[in-house]
Legacy VTK file of the C-alpha trace (Angstrom):
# vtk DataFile Version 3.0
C-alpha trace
ASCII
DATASET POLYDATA
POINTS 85 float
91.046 55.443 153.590
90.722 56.386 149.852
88.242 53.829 148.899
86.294 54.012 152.509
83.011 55.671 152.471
82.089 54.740 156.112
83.018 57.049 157.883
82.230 60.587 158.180
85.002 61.837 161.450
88.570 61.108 161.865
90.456 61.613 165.118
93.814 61.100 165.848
94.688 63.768 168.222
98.148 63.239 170.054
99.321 60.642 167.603
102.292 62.513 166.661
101.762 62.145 162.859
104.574 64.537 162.301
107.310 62.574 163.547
106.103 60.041 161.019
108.620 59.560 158.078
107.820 61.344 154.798
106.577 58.631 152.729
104.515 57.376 155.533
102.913 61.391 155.923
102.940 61.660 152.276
100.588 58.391 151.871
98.203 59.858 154.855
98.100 62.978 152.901
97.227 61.659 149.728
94.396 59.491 151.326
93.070 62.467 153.085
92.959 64.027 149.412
91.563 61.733 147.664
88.776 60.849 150.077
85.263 61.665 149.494
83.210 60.856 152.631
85.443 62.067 155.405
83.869 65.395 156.487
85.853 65.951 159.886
89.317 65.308 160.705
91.240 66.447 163.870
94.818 66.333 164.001
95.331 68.367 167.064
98.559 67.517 169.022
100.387 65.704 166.620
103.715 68.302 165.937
103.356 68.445 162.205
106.086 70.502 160.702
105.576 73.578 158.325
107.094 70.531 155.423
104.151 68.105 156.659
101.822 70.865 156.771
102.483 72.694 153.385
102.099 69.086 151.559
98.711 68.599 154.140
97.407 71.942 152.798
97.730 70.877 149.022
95.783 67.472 149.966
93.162 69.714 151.569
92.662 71.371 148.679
91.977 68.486 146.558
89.241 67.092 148.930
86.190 68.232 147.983
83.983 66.780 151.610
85.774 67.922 154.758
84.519 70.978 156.359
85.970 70.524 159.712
89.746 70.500 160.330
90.672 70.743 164.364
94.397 71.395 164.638
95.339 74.409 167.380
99.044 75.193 166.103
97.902 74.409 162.704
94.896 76.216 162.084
96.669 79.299 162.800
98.454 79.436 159.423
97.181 76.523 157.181
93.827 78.563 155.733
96.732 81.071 154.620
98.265 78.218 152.611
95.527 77.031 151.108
94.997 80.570 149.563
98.605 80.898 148.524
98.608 77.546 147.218
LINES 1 86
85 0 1 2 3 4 5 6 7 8 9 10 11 12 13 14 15 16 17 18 19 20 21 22 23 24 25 26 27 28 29 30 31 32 33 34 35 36 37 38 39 40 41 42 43 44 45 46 47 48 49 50 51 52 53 54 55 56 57 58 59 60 61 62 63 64 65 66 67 68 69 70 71 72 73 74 75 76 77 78 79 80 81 82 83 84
């Protein structure tokens, strides 16, 4: 996902990417910082913890292309983050 530059949207709704171990979440977050074409990215439905979503917030930070982040639970306190960050 790092060095991809075809695609523009990821989806993985109801994947439950928070009950994925932390080296496995930490890898997807890094990837998701480091990418430059990904523009969309929905995580809805996946349970991510306030652990998974403090260390997604700092990747989100570094990417410089997404503008669209769909997570319902998440949403409602991750834009905080990224300012506190």
């Amino acid at each position: 996902m790092v060095k991809n530059r075809l695609f523009s949207s990821l989806r993985l709704e109801w994947n439950q990417l928070g009950s994925m171990d932390s080296p496995a979440f930490t890898s997807f977050c890094d990837a998701i910082g480091k990418n430059k074409s990904l523009i969309e990215l929905d995580l809805r439905n996946n349970d991510i913890s306030h652990v998974g979503g403090t260390e997604l917030a700092a990747a989100l930070k570094r990417n410089a292309t997404l503008r669209i982040l769909g997570n319902e639970w998440f949403e409602k306190w991750i834009f905080h983050d990224l300012v506190v960050l």
